[in-house]
C-alpha positions as YAML, in Angstrom:
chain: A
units: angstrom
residues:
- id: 1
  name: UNK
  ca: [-15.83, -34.38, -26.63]
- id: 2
  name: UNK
  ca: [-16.47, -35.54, -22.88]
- id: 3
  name: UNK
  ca: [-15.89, -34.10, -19.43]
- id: 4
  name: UNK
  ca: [-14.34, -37.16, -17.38]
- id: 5
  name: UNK
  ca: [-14.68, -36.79, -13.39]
- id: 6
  name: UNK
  ca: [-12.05, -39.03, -11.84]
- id: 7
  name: UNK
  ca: [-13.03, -40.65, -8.59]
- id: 8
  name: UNK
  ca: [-11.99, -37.74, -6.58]
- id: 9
  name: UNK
  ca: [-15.06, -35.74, -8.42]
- id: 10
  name: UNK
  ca: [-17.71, -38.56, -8.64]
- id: 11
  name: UNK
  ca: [-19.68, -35.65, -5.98]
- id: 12
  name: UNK
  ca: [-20.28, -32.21, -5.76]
- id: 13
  name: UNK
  ca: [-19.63, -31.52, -1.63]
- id: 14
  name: UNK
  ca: [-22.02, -28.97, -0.75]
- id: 15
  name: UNK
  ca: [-22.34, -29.46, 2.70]
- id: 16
  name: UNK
  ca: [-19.24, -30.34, 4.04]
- id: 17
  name: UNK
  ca: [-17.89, -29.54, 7.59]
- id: 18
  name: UNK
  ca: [-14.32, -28.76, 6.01]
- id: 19
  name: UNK
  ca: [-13.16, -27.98, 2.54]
- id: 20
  name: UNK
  ca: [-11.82, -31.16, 0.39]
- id: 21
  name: UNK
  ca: [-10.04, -31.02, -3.42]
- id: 22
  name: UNK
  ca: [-11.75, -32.58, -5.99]
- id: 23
  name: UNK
  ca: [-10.32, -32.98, -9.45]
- id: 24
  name: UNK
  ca: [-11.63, -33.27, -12.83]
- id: 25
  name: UNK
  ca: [-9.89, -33.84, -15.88]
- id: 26
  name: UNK
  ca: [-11.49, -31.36, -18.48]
- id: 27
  name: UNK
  ca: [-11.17, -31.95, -22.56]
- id: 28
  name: UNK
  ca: [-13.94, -29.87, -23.89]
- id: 29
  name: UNK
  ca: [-11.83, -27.99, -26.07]
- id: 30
  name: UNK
  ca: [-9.67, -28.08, -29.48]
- id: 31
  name: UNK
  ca: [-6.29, -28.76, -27.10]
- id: 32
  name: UNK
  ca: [-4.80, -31.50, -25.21]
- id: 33
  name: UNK
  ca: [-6.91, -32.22, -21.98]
- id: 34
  name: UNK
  ca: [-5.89, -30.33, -18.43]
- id: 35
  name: UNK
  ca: [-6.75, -32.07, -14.72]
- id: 36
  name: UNK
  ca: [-7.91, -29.21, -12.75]
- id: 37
  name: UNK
  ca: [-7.94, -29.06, -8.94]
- id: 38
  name: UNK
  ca: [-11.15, -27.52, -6.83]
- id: 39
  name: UNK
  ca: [-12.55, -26.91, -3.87]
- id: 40
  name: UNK
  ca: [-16.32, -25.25, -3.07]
- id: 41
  name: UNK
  ca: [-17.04, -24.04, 0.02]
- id: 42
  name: UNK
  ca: [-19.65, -25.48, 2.24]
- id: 43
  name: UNK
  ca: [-22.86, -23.79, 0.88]
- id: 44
  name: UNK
  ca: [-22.86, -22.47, -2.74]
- id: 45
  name: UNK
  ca: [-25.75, -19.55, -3.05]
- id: 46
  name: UNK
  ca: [-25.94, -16.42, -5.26]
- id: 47
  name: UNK
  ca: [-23.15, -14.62, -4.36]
- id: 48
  name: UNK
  ca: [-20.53, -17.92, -4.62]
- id: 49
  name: UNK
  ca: [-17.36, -16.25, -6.44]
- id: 50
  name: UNK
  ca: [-14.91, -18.09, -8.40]
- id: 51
  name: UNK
  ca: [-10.84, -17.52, -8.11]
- id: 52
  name: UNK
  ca: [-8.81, -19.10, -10.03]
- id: 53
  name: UNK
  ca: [-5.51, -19.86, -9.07]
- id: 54
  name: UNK
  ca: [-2.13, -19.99, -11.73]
- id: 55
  name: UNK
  ca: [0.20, -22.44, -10.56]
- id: 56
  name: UNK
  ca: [4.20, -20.90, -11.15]
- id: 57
  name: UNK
  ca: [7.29, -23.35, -12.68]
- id: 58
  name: UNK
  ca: [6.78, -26.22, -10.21]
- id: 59
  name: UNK
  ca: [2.97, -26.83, -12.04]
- id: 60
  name: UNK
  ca: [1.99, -28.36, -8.89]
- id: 61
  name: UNK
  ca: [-1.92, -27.07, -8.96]
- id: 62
  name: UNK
  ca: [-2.93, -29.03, -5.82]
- id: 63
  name: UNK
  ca: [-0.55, -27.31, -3.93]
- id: 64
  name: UNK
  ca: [-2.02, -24.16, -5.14]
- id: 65
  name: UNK
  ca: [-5.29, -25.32, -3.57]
- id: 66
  name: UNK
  ca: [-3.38, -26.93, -0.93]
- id: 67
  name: UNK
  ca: [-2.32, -23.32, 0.05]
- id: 68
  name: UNK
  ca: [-5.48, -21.48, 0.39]
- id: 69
  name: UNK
  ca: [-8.06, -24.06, 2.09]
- id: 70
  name: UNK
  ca: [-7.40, -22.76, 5.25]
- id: 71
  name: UNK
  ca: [-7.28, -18.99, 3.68]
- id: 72
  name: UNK
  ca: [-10.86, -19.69, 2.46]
- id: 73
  name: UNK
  ca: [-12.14, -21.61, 4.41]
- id: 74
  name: UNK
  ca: [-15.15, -19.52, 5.54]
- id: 75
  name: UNK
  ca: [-15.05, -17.23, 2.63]
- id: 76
  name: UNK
  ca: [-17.66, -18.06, -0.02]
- id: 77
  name: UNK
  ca: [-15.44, -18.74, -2.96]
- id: 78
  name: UNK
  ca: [-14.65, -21.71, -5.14]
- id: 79
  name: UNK
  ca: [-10.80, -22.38, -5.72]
- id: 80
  name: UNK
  ca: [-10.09, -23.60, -8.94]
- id: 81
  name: UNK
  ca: [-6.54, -24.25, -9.76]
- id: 82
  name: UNK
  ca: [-5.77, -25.90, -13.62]
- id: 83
  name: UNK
  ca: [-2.83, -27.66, -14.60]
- id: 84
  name: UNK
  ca: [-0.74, -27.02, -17.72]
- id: 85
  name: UNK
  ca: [1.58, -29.89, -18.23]
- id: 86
  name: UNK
  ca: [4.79, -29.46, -19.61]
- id: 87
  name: UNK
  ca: [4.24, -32.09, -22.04]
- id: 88
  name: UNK
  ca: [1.80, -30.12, -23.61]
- id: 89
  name: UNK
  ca: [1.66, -26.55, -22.77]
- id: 90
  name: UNK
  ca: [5.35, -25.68, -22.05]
- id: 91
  name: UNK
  ca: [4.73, -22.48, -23.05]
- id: 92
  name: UNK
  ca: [1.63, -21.60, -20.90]
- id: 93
  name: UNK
  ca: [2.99, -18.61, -19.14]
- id: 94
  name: UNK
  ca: [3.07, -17.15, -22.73]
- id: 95
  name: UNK
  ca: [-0.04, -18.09, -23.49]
- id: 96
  name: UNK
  ca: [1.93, -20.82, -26.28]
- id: 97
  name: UNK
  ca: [1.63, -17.63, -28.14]
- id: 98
  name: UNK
  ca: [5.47, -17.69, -28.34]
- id: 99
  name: UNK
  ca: [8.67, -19.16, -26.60]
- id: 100
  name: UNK
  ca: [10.56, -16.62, -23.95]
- id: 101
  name: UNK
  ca: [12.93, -15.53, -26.53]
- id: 102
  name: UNK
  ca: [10.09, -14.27, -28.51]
- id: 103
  name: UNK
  ca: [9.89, -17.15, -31.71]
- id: 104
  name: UNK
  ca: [6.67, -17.40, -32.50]
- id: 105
  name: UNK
  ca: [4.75, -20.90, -32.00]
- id: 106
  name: UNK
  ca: [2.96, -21.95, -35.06]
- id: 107
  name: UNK
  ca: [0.05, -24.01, -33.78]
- id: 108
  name: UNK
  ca: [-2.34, -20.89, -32.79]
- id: 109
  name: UNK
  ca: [-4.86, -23.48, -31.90]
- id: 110
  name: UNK
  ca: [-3.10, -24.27, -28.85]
- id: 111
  name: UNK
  ca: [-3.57, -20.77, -27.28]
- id: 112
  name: UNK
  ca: [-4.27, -19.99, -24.06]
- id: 113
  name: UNK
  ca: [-5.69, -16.49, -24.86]
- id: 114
  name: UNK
  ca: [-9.34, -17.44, -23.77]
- id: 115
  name: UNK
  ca: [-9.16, -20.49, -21.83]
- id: 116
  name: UNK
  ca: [-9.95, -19.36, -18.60]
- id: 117
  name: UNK
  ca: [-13.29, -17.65, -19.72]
- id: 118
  name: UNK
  ca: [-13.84, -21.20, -21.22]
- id: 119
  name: UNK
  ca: [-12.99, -22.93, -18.02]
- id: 120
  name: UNK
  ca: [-15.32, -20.49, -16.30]
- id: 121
  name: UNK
  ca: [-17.95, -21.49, -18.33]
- id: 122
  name: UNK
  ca: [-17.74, -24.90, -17.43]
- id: 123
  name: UNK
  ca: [-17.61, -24.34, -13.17]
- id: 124
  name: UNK
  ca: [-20.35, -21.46, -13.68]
- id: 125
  name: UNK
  ca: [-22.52, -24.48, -15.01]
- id: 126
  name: UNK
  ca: [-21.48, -27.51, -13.28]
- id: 127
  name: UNK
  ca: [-21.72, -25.81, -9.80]
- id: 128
  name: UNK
  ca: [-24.86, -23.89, -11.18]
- id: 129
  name: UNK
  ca: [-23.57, -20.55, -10.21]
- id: 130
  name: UNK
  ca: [-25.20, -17.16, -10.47]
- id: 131
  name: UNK
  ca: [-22.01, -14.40, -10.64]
- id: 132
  name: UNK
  ca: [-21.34, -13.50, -13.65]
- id: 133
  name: UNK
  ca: [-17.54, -12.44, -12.83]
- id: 134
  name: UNK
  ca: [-14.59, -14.28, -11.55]
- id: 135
  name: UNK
  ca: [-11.33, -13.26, -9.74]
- id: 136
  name: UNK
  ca: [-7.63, -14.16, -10.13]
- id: 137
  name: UNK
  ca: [-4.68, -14.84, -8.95]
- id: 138
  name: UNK
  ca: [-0.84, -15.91, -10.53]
- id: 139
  name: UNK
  ca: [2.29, -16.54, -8.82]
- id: 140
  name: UNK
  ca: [5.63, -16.29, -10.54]
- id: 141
  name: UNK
  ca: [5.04, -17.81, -14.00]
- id: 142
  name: UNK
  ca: [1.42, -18.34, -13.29]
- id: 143
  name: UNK
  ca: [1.72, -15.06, -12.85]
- id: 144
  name: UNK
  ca: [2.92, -14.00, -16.23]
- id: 145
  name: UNK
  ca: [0.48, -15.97, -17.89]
- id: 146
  name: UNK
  ca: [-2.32, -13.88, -15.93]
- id: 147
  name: UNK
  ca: [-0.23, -10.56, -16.80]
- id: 148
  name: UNK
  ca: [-0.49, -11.38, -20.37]
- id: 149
  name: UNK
  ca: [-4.56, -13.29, -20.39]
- id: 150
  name: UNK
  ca: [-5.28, -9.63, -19.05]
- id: 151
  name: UNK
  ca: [-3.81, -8.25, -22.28]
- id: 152
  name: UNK
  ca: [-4.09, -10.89, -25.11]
- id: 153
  name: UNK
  ca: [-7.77, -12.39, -24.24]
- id: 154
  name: UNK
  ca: [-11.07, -11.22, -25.28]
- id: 155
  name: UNK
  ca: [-12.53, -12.03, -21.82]
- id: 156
  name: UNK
  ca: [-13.86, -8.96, -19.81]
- id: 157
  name: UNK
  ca: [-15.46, -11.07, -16.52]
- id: 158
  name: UNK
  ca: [-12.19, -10.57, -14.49]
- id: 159
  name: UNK
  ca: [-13.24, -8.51, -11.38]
- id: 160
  name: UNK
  ca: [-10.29, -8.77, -9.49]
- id: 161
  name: UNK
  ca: [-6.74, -10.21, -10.07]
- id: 162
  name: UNK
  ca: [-3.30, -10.02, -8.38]
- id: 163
  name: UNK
  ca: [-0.40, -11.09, -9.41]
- id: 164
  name: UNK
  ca: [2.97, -11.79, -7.53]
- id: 165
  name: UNK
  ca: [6.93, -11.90, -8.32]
- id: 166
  name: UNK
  ca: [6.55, -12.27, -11.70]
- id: 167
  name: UNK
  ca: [9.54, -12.86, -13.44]
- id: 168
  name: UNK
  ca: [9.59, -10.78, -16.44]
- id: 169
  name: UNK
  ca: [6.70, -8.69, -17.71]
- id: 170
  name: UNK
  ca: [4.98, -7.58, -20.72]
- id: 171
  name: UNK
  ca: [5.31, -3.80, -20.68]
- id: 172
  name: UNK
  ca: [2.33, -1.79, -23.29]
- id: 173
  name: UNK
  ca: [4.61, -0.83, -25.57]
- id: 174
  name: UNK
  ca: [4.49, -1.24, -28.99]
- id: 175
  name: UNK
  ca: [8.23, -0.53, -29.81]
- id: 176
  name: UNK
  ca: [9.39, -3.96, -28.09]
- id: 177
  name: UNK
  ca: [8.32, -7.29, -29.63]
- id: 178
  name: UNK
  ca: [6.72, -9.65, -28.00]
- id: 179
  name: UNK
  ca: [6.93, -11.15, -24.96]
- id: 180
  name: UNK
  ca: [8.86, -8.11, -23.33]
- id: 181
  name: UNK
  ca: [6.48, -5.50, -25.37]
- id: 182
  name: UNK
  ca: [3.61, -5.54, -27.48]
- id: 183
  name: UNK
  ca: [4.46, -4.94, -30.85]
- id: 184
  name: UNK
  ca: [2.61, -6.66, -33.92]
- id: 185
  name: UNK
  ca: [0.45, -7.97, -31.42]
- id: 186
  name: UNK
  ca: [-2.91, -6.00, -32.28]
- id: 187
  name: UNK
  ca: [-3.69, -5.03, -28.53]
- id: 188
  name: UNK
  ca: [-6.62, -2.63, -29.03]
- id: 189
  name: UNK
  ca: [-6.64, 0.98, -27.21]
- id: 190
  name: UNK
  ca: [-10.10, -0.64, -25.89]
- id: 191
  name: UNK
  ca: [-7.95, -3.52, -24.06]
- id: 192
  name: UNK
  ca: [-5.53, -1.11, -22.89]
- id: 193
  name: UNK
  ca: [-8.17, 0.95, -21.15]
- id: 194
  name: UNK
  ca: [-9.90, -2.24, -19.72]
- id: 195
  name: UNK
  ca: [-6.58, -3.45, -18.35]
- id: 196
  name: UNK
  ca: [-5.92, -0.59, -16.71]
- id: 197
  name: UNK
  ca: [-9.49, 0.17, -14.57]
- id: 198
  name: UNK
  ca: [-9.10, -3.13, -13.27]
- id: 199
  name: UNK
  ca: [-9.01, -3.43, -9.89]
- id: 200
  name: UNK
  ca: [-4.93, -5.28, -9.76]
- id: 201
  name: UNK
  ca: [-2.48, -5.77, -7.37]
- id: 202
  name: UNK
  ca: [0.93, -6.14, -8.35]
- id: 203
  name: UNK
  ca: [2.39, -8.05, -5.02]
- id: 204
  name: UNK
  ca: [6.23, -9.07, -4.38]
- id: 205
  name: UNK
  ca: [8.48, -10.36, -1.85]
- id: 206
  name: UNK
  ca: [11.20, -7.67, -0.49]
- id: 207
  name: UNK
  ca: [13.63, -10.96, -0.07]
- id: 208
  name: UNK
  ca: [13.75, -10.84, -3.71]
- id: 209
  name: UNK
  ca: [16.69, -7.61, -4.06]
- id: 210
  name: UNK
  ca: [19.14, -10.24, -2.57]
- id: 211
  name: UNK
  ca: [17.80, -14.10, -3.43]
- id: 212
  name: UNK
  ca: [19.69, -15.98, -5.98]
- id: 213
  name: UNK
  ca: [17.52, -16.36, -8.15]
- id: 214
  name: UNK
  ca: [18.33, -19.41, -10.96]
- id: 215
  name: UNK
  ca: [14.93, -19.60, -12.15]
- id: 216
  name: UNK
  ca: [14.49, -16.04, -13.10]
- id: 217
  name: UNK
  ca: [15.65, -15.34, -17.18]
- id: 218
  name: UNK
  ca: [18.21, -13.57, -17.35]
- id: 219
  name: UNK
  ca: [18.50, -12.49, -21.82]
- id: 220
  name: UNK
  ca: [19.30, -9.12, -22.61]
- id: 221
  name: UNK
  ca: [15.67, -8.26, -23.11]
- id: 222
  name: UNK
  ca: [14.49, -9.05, -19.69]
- id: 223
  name: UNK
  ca: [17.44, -7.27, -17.78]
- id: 224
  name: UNK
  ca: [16.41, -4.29, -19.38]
- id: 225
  name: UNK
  ca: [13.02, -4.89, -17.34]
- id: 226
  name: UNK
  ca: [15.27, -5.11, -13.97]
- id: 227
  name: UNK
  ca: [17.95, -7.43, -12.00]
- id: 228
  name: UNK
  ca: [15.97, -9.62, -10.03]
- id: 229
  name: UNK
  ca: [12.01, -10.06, -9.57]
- id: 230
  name: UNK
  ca: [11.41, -7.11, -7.03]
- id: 231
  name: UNK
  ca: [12.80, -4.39, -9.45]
- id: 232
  name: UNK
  ca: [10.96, -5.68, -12.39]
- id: 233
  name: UNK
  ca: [7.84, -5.61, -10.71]
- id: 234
  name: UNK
  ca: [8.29, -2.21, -9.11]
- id: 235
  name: UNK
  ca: [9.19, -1.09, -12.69]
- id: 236
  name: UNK
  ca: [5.93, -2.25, -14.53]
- id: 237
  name: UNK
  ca: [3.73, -1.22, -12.07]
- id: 238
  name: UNK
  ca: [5.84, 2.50, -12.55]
- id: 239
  name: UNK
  ca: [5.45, 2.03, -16.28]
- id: 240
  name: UNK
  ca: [1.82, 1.27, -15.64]
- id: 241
  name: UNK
  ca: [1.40, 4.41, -13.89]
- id: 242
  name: UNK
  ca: [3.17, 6.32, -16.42]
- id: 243
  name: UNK
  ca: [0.94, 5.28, -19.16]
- id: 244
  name: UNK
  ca: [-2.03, 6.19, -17.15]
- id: 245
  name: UNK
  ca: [-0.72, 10.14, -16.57]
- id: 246
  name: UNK
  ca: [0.46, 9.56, -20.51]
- id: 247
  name: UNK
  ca: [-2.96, 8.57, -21.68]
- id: 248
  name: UNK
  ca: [-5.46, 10.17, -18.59]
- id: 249
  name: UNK
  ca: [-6.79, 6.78, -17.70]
- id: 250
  name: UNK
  ca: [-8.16, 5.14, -14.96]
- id: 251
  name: UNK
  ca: [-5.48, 3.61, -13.05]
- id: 252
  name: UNK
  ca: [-7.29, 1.35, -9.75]
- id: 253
  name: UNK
  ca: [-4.17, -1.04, -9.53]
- id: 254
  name: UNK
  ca: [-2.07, -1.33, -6.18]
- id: 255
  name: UNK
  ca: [1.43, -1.82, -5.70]
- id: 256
  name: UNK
  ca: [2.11, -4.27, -2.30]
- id: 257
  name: UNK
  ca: [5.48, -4.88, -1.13]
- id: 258
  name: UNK
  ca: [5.18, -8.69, 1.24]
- id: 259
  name: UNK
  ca: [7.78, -8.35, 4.10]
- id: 260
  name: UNK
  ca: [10.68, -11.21, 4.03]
- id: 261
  name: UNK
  ca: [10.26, -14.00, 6.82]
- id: 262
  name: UNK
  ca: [10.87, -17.60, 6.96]
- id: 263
  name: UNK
  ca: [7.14, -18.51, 5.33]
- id: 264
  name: UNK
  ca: [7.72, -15.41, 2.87]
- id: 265
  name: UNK
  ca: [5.22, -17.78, 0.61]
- id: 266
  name: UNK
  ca: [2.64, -17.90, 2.86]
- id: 267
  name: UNK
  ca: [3.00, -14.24, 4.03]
- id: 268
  name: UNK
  ca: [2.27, -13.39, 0.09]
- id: 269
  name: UNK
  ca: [-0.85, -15.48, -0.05]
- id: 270
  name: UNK
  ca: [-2.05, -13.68, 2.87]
- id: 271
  name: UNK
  ca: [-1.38, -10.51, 1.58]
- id: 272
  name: UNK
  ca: [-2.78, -11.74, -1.21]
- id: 273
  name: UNK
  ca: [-5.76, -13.20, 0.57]
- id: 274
  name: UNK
  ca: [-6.66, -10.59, 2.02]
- id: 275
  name: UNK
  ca: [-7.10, -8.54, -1.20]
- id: 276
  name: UNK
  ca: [-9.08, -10.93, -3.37]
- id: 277
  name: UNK
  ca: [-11.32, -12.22, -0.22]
- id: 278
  name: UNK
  ca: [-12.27, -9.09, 1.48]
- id: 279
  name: UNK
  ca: [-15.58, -8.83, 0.56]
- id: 280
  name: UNK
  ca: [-16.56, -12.55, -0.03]
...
């Protein structure tokens, strides 16, 4: 298979007064290609992190860049923001592991479960980096699917991850099936453990206890989980903290409640921000 730069990506920008989006269109895997949004800061050297940023329903990734230039623009970080079109990954905030009322999807070739460690691969050559990590970041569905790549992968480089207003979780607990619990999904005690001594931040809006909400699902299954996006978070993250007393594990996530304004978004990627940047 081949890696195709479009024109935006002909260059690497190393030295660059201000940051610029580049794109690349990658296909070096079993599944339908993905265009993928990035931006490097102005000097890439050892300690050049990469964050990778999980579009929500709109699937507008150059927005997601779009929305953290300025954020980073001193910080030394690459963005990297895929794309997973509808046409062919409707399903990505499930990892196409399974539809949101739970059917299973047959073709198991088109999971997501390890993509971004395969995506990582690729920047952590192209860009010739030296960190061996990467850090994270989902909003709404992007953050589900970052919820559940935590969970389902195999990959252990995650550092640091947040995730904001999802809208329905997957809860450990392997007496609901899957995509509100874990049942018959063979998630290891290992994975469990790893899961929960990452350093996480569960991050939501308080606007979100009165917002109509017509996006958010509303089945049986995922009012159980809470009305609206606020109480579902607030519940994982207390179920998360159960299971930690239940099981004496490590527990190093954080629970951040984003005050409501007029740019509630952009308040929530500065919260965000200044999480996942603070020591880059």
């Amino acid at each position: 298979m081949k890696i195709f730069l479009s024109t935006l990506a002909s260059f690497i920008a190393f030295d660059l007064s201000a940051r610029q989006i580049q794109e690349v269109t990658f296909s070096y895997w079993n599944k339908p290609d993905i265009n993928i949004f990035y931006s490097t800061p102005k000097f890439i050297n050892q300690k050049t992190k990469i964050i990778f940023l999980i579009h929500g329903d709109s699937r507008d990734a150059k927005k997601s860049i779009n929305d953290w230039l300025q954020i980073a623009r001193d910080r030394n970080v690459v963005l990297v923001a895929p794309k997973f079109s509808d046409d062919f990954y409707s399903e990505y905030s499930l990892l196409m592991i399974s539809n949101e009322k739970g059917r299973l999807l047959n073709n198991k070739s088109m999971h997501l479960d390890n993509s971004l460690g395969i995506l990582f691969d690729f920047f952590h050559s192209k860009l010739k980096l030296s960190t061996l990590s990467y850090r994270l970041y989902g909003y709404s569905k992007g953050s589900e699917f970052v919820q559940r790549y935590l969970l389902f992968s195999n990959d252990t480089r995650v550092d640091k991850v947040a995730m904001a207003n999802s809208g329905f979780y997957t809860f450990v607990d392997d007496q609901v099936d899957f995509p509100f619990g874990t049942k018959n999904m063979n998630l290891s005690n290992q994975r469990i453990e790893w899961f929960m001594r990452l350093k996480g931040g569960v991050f939501l809006s308080d606007n979100n206890i009165k917002k109509i909400d017509r996006t958010l699902i509303k089945t049986r299954k995922a009012k159980k989980q809470g009305k609206n996006r606020l109480d579902r978070g607030t519940n994982f993250f207390n179920d998360l903290t159960r299971l930690g007393v239940e099981r004496n594990l490590s527990f190093r996530w954080r629970y951040q409640l984003v005050p409501n304004g007029i740019q509630a978004h952009n308040e929530l990627n500065l919260a965000v921000s200044e999480f996942l940047l603070e020591d880059l």
